[in-house]
N, C-alpha and C positions, 0 to 999 in steps of 0.2 A: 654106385650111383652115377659115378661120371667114366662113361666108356672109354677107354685109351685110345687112339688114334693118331697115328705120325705125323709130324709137322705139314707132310702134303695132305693130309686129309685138309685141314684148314684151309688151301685154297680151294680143294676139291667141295668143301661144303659150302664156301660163298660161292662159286662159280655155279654152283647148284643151284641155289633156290634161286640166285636171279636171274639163269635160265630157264627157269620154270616159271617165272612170271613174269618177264619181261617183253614186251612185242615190238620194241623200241629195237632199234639198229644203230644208234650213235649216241654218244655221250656230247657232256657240256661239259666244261670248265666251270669249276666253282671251289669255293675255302674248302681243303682237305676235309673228311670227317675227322674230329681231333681227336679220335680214341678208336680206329678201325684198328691201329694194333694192340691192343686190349683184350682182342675178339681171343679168347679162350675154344679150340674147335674142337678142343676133346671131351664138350659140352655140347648135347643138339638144345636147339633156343627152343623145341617145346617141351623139352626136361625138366629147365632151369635158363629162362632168358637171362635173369640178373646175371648167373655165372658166364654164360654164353657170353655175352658185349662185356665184361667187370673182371672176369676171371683171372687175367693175365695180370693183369694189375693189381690186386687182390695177391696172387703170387710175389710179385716182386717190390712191394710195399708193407713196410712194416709201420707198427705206429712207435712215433720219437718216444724217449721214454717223458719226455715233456708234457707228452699229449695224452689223453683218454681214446681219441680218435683219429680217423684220417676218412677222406671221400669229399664230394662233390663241393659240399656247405662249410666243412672246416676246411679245408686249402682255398675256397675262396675270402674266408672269413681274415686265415693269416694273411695274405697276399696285400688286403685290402687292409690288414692290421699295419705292414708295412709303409704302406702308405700313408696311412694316418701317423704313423712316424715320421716321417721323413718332413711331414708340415710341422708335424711338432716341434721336432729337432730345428727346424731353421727361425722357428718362431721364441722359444725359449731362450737362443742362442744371441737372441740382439733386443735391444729396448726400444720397446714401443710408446708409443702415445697411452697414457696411464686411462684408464675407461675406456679401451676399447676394446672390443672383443677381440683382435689380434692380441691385444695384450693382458687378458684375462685368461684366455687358453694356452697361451704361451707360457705365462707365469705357473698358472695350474699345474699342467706338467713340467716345468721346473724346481716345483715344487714336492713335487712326485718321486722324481726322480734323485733329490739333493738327501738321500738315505743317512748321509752322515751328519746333518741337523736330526732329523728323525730319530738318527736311535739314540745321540745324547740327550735329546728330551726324554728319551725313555717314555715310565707312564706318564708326566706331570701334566700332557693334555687331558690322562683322566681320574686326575682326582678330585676337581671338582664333581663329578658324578659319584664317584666313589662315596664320598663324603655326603652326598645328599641323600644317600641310599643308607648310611649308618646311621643321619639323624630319623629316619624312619620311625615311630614309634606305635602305631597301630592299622588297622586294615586302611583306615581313612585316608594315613599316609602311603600307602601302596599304591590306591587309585591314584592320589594326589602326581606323585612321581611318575607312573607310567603315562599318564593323560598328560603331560608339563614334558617327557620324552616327545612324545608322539610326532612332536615337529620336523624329527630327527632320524628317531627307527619308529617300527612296526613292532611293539615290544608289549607281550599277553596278549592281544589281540591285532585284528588290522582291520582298520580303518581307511575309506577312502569317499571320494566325491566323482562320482560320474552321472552318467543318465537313467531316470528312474524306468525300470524294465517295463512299463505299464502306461509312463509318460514320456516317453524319449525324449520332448522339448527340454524337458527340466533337468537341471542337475540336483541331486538331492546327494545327502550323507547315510553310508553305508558302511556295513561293521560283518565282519566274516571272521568263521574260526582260525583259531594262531596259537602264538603260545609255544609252540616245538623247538626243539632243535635240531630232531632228525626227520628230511626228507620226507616223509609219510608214516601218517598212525600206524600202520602195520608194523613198521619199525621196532614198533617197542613188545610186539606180541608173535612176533613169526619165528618159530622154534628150530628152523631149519642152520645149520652151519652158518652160511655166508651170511645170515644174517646178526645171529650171538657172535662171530668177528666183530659185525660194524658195531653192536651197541656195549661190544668191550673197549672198541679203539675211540668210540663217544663217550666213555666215562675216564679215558684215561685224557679226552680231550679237554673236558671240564675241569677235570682237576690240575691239568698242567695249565690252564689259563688263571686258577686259583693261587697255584705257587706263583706265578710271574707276578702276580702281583702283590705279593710277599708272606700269602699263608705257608704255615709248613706242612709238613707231608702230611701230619694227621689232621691237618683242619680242613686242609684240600678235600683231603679222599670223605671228610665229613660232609660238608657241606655239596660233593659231588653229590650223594646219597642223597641229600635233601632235593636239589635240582632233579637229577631223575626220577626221585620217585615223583614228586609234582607236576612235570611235565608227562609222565602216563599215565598219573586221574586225569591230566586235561583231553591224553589221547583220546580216552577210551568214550568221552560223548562226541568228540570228533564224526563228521560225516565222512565214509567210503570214497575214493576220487570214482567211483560210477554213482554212487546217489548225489553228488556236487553237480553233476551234471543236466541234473534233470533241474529248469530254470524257473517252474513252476514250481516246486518244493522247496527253492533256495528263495523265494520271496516273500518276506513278510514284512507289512508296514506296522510299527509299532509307535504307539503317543508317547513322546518320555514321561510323561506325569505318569503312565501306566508302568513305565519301566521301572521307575522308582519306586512302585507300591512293591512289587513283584520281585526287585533285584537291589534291595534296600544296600546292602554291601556292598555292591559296584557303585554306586552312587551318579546314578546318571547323569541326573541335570548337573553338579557340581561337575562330574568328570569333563563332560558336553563344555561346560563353561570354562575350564580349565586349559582345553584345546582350541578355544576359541571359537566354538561352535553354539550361532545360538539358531535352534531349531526346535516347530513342536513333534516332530515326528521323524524317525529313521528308520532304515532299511534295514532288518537282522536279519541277515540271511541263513545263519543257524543258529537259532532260539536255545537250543538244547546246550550247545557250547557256552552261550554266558549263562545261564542258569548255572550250567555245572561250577563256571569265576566265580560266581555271586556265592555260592556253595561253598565253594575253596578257601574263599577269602573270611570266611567265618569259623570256619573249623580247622585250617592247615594253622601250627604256627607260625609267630614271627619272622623265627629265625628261618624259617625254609622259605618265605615269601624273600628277604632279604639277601638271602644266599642265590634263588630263581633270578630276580632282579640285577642282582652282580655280573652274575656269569652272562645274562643275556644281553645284558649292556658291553660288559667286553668281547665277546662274543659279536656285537654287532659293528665293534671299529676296531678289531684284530689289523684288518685293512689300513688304518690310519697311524698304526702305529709303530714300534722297531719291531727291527727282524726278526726276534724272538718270537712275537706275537703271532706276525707272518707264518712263521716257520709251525707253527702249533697246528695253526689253521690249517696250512697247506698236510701237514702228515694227516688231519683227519679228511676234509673237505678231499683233498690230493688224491692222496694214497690208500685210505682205506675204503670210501667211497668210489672212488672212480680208477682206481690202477694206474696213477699216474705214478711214477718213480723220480722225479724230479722236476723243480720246480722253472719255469719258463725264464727268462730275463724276466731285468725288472722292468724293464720299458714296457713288453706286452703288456702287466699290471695295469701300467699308467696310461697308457694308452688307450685302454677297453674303459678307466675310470673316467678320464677326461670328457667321452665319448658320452658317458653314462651320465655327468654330471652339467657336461656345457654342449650336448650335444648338437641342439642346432647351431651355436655359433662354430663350432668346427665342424658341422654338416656344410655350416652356409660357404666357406674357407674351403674346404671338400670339392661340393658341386661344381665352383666356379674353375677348378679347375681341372677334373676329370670326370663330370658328367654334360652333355652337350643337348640340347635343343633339340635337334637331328636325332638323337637317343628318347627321349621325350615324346618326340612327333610321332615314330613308330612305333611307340610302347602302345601306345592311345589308337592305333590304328589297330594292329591287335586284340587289346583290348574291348574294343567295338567287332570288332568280327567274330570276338568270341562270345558276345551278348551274342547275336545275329545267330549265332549256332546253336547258343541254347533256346533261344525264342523257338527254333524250328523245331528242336528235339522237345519241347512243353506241346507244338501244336501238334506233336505226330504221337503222345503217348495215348496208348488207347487205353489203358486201365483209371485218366482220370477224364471227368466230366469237365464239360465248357465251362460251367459256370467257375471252376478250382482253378481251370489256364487262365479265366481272364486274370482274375488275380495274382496269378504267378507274375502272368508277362508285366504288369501294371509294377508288381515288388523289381522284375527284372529292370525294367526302364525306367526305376526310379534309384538306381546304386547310383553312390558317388563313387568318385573316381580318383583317385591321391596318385600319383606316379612321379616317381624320384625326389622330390623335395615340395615342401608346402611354400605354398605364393607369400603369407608371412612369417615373417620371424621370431624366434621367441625372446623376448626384451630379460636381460641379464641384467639392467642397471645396478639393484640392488645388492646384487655379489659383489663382495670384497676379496680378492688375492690378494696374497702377500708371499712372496718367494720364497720366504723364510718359515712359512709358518702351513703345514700341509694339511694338518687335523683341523687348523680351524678355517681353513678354506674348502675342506668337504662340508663342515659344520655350514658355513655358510653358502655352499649351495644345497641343502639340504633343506635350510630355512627360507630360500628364494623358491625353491617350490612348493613347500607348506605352504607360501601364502600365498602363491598363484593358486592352488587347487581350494584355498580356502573361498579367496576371492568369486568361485566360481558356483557357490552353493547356493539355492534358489535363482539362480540365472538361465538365460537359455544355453541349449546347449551350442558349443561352435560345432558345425559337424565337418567341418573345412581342418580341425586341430588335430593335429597328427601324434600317436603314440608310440612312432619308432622314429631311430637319428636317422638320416639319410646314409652314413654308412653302412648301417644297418644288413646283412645277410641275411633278408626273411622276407615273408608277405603276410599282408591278415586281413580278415573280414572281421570288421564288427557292425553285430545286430543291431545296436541301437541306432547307427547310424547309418545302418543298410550300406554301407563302406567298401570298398576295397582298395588297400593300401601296399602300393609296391615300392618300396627305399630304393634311390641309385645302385646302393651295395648291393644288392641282388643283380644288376641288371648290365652285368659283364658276364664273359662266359666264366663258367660250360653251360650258363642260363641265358645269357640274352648278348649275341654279338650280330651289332648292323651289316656287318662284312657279310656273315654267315648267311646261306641259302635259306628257304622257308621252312622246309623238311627239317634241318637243326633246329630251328628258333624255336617253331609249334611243337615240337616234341619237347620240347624244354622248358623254354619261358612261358610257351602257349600252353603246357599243360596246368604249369603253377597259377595261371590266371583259371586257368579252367577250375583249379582248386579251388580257389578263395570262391570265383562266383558261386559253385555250387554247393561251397558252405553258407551260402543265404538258404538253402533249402535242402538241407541234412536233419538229422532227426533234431538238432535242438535249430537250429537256424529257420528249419521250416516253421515254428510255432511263433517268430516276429514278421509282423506285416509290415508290408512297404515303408512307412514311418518307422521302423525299428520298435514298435510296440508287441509287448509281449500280448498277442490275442490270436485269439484263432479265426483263420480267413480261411478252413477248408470246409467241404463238405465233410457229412459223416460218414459217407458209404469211402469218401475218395481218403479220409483220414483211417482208417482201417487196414486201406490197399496199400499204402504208402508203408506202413508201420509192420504188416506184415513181411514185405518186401526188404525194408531193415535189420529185421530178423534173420533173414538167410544169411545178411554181408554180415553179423555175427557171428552164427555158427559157421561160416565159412573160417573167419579168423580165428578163432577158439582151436580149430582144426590145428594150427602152425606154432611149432616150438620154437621160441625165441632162444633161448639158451637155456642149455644145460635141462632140466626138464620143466623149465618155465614157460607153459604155454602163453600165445599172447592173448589180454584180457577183449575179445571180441567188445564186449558191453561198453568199455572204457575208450576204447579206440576207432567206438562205432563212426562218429561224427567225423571222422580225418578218414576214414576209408571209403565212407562215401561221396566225401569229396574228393578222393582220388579217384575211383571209380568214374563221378562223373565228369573230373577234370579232363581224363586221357582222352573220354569221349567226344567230350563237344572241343577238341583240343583236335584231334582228327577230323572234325567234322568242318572247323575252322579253315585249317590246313587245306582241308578239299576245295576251299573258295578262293585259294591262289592257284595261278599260272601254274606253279609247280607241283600243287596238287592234283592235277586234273591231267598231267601228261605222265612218261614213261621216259622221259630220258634219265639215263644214269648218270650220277658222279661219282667219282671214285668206285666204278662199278656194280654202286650198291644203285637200285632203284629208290623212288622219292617214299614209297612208305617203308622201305626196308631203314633209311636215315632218322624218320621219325621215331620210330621204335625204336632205335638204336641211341637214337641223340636223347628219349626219354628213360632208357635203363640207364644212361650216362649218369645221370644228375644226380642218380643213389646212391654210387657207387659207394663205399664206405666199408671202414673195419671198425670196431671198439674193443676197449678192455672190458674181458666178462664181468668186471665189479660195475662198471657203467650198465651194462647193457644191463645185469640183471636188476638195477632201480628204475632203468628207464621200462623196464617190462611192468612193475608197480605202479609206477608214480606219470610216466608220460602218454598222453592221450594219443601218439600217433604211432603206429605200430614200426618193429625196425625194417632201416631200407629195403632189405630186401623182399618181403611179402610187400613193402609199395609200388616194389614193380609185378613181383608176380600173380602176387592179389586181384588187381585189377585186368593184367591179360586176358588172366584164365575165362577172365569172366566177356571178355571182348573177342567178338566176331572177325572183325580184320584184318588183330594177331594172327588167328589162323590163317587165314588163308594168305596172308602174307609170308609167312615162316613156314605152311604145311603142317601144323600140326593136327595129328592125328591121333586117332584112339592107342592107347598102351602107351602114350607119351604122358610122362610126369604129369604136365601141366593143362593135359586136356580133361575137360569137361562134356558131358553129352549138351546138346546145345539147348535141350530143352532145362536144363539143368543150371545155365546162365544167368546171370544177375543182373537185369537192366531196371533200372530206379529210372534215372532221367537219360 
C-alpha cells in the first residue's frame, strides 16, 4: 500500500511537484508550514493524502494511555484545557468578593478539586434520592419521581425547550427517546465480540454501582438483571441514529389532553405539571418510544422500575461523588468503551466540569484574556468571503433552476453569525457555591439552568443565544436559527493563527467555516428555509437532483472501512460529508479572492495551493483506540478523520492538478465520475 522510498525521495518528491507547477522564480518570507516535517514521502499524496502530510506523526505519536485519542481537535482541546487551569488555579487559590463570578467559578472548582471532603461524604449527598426512590409505591410514583428529577438529569426520557422546527420564532417543549445506558440501541442487540465485551463490562457496571451503595453481591447482580432487561424493551422501539435524522419523521405535535387518553400511565398532564411545565401541546419526536414507557410502566414490575430508577440516578452523579464511584464509571465509560487505560488528573475532570456548568462566566474570564478583537475582526472577514464563495458556486450550478438559487442565496444572506464569544452574558445570580459542598453545587447549577430553559417556553426565540462555551474546540450550524457558531477555542492553531499566511488559514479555519455554511444546505439543513423553518423552498425537478446527487457521497462512503471490518455508515454520516465536500470547496474558492491566492510565489517552497491542501489534511490528523473508533463508527454522524480528507479530495478537481494525480493512483477518480453538489 505504501511504496518504500529513502529519506531523499522526500525531498526529491516535494521538489517535484512544485516544480511542475510552479512559474514563480522567488519565494516570500512567511510563518513556517507547522507540520512540513510530518510529510510522510514514502506515501505519494494521490494514494493517501492524509498519510502523505499526517504520516510521520501518526508514526511517532502514540496515544497517552490517558487518552482515547490524539490529532488536531484533542491536542488543541488539552492545550486550551490547560489553560482553563491555570485561570482556575489562581482563582480558587484566593478570596474573592462573595456573588461574583470570579468567585463562583473559583470556588466551583475548588470545590472540585477538594476530593478529601468528597469521599468522607461518601454517598450521604445521595440518600435523599435513594430514599425517594424506595418510598415509590406504584407506577404513578415513577412518573412522579422521574418528572421531580428532571430538573437535574435527563432520566427515562429527555426532555428539552428549543425552537419549534415549523415555527422557529417560538420556543416550545420537546420530548425525544432516552432511557439507556449504553451509547446506542444496537448495543444491546449486535452479536459480534467487541460488542458482548461492552454489554458484559455494562452489567458488571451496574452492579458494582449496586454494591457501592450497599447491596450485596446477590441483590446487585439481581437487580442488574432487572435494569438490563428494562432498558432493552426500551431499545428495541428506539429509532436507528439514520432514521433520527430524517427532521420530517422526528416531528410530531401532540395535544396533551390527547396524550393522556392514549398514554394514561405516563400520566402527562400531571408529569408536564410536575416539571413545571404548563402547556397545551409538545413536540414527540418519537411517538413509538413513549407508547412503548406508557406500555412498560403498566406491565414491568415494581421492583425493576425501582431498581432502573436506582442505577440511573447514580449513574447520573457517579461524577459528583467519591473516588469509588469515579473509579467504576471511569473502568466502564474508560476502558471498556473507549480504550482508555488510565484515568487523567483530577483537575482535567474539573475543569471540562466547571466549563460545562459555569461556562460563560469562565468563558467571559477566558476571552478577556486570550481571545483579541483583532482575532475577531478577521474571523468575520473570512467568514464573509466565504458567503461571497458560495453565492458564486449557487450562481454557477447548472443542474438547479433560477427560481431554487434565488432562494438559496436569500437562506445564504440571511445566516447569523456567532464568532468567539456572545455580546451577552449568561446571568448566574441564582447559583449557590460553597467550597465545601461539590454535589450540591452541581445540584445547583443544574437547577439554574432548569429554570432558564424553563423560562423560555412559549417565548421568542433569542437567535443571538449561544450553545457552546467560548472555550469550546468546535463549530456548529443550527437550522432553526440559520446560525453559524464559531467558540474562541477553536480559533487558535492548527485552525485559526493571525500570524499565519492565507493558504494556512483557508485550508483550515476557512474550510471549517465552509463546513458549518454548507451544513445550511445538506440533505437535512437543505429542507429549513431562511427563517430556520422546517419547509420546503425547492423546486420539484431541482429537489430530485440534489437528492440524487446525495446518493453518490453515500455510496462513496459505504465504500471505506473504518476499523477492523466496520464499514462507514454512508446514510448516517451523509449530512457531515457533505458538508465537508462542500466546505473545502468554496474554502479554495474563498482562498482564490486573496492576494495569495491568485499568485505563485512560494513559502517554505511549497506553492499557495500545495499549503492549502496541506494545512487542510493538517487539521485531521488524529489516531484512536479501536474500542473508540468502533462506537464512533455506530453511533457518530461524522465519518473518521481520515476519509475527511480523502473523501472529499477525491472528489475535487484542484487536488489534482495540484499534487498530479493520476489514473492507477489510489485516490483517483475518473472525472466524470466526481461528486460536485455545490
Amino acid at each position: 500500500m505504501k511504496p518504500s522510498i529513502a529519506l531523499l525521495g522526500k525531498i526529491c518528491l516535494i521538489a517535484g511537484f512544485i516544480a511542475c507547477n510552479s512559474t514563480a522564480t522567488k519565494e516570500r518570507p512567511g510563518k513556517k508550514f507547522p507540520d512540513l516535517f510530518n510529510v510522510d514521502s514514502t506515501v505519494k499524496p494521490g494514494d493517501n493524502f492524509f498519510l502523505y502530510v499526517n504520516g510521520k506523526w501518526i508514526k511517532s505519536h502514540e496515544i497517552p494511555v490517558s487518552q482515547d485519542g490524539i490529532g488536531g481537535f484533542t491536542d488543541l482541546y488539552y492545550s486550551t484545557q490547560d489553560t482553563l487551569h491555570k485561570i482556575l488555579d489562581s482563582l480558587s487559590g484566593i478570596t474573592l468578593v462573595t456573588g461574583t463570578i470570579e468567585q463562583k467559578v473559583g470556588d466551583f472548582y475548588a470545590s472540585g478539586m477538594d476530593s478529601l471532603t468528597i469521599n468522607r461524604r461518601g454517598i450521604e449527598p445521595l440518600k435523599p434520592w435513594l430514599e425517594k426512590i424506595s418510598s415509590i409505591r406504584d407506577a404513578a410514583g415513577v412518573m412522579n419521581y422521574v418528572a421531580g428529577a428532571q430538573e437535574v438529569m435527563n432520566i427515562l426520557f429527555a426532555a428539552g425547550v428549543g425552537p419549534d422546527d415549523k415555527n422557529s420564532s417560538r420556543n416550545v417543549v420537546q420530548f425525544s427517546q432516552g432511557g439507556l445506558g449504553l451509547p446506542n440501541r444496537d448495543n444491546y442487540f449486535k452479536k459480534d465480540s467487541a460488542n458482548l465485551e461492552i454489554i458484559k463490562a455494562y452489567k458488571k457496571y451496574i452492579a458494582t454501582l449496586f454494591k457501592l451503595t450497599g447491596d450485596d453481591s446477590i441483590l446487585a447482580a439481581g437487580k442488574m438483571e432487572m435494569v438490563y432487561s428494562l432498558e432493552k424493551r426500551m431499545a428495541e422501539s428506539h429509532k436507528t441514529t439514520v432514521q433520527l435524522r430524517d427532521p420530517q419523521d422526528n416531528y410530531h405535535v401532540m395535544r396533551v389532553s390527547m396524550l393522556d387518553r392514549q398514554m394514561p400511565d405516563f400520566a402527562w398532564s400531571s408529569t408536564l405539571k410536575t416539571m413545571g411545565i404548563q402547556v397545551e401541546t409538545v413536540i414527540l419526536r418519537q411517538p413509538a418510544f413513549y407508547a412503548r414507557l406508557n406500555s412498560l410502566l403498566k406491565s414491568e414490575n415494581l421492583e425493576n422500575w425501582k431498581a432502573y430508577l436506582q442505577f440511573q440516578t447514580i449513574n447520573a452523579m457517579t461524577a459528583y461523588l467519591s473516588d469509588e464511584f469515579d473509579m467504576a464509571s471511569f473502568n466502564f465509560f474508560g476502558k471498556a468503551l473507549n480504550g482508555v487505560q488510565e484515568r487523567k488528573p483530577r483537575w482535567t475532570q474539573i475543569t471540562y466540569t466547571t466549563d460545562n456548568n459555569l461556562g460563560e462566566g469562565l468563558g467571559e474570564i477566558y476571552v478577556n484574556k486570550y481571545f483579541s478583537r483583532e482575532a475577531k475582526t478577521r474571523m468575520l472577514e473570512m467568514v464573509n468571503n466565504l458567503q461571497t464563495a458560495f453565492e458564486k458556486h449557487i450562481n454557477q450550478l447548472a443542474w438547479m433552476s433560477e427560481a431554487t438559487k434565488s432562494k438559496a442565496r436569500d437562506k445564504l444572506h440571511a445566516f447569523i453569525k456567532k464568532i468567539g464569544y456572545p455580546d451577552t452574558w449568561r446571568d448566574y445570580t441564582r447559583v449557590t457555591i460553597d467550597k465545601q459542598k461539590y454535589f450540591e453545587n452541581r445540584i445547583s447549577c443544574l437547577k439554574n439552568e432548569n429554570r432558564r430553559q424553563l423560562a423560555k417556553i412559549e417565548k421568542p426565540v433569542d437567535k443571538l443565544e449561544w450553545d457552546m462555551t467560548p472555550p469550546t474546540i468546535n463549530a456548529g450550524y443550527d437550522p432553526n436559527l440559520n446560525g453559524i457558531t464559531f467558540p474562541a477555542g477553536i480559533l487558535q492553531p492548527p485552525f485559526f493563527d493571525p500570524a499565519a499566511d492565507d493558504a494556512v488559514n483557508y485550508g483550515a479555519i476557512g474550510m471549517v467555516i465552509g463546513h458549518e455554511i454548507t451544513h445550511g444546505f445538506d440533505d437535512q439543513g437543505a429542507q429549513y428555509d431562511q427563517d430556520g423553518n422546517l419547509r420546503n423552498w425547492w423546486s420539484r425537478e431541482d429537489s430530485i437532483k440534489f437528492n440524487e446527487k446525495t446518493k453518490q457521497v453515500i455510496l462513496q462512503f459505504d465504500g471505506f472501512v473504518a476499523v477492523d471490518t466496520f464499514h462507514v455508515n454512508g446514510a448516517l454520516t451523509n449530512g457531515e460529508n457533505i458538508a465537508d465536500l462542500g466546505g473545502l470547496s468554496i474554502a479554495y474558492d474563498a482562498f482564490k479572492l486573496t492576494r495569495q491566492g491568485r499568485d505563485t510565489i512560494r513559502i517554505d517552497g511549497l506553492l499557495p495551493d500545495e499549503r492549502f491542501f496541506m494545512s487542510f489534511a493538517t487539521i485531521w490528523r488524529s489516531r484512536y483506540k479501536d474500542e473508540l473508533s468502533r462506537q464512533l463508527v455506530v453511533t457518530d454522524s461524522h465519518a473518521p478523520d481520515r476519509f475527511r480528507v480523502i473523501g472529499p479530495l477525491q472528489n475535487f478537481d484542484p487536488f489534482y492538478n495540484t499534487f498530479h494525480v493520476q489514473k492507477g493512483d489510489s485516490m483517483y477518480k475518473p472525472e466524470a465520475e466526481r461528486i460536485k453538489i455545490w
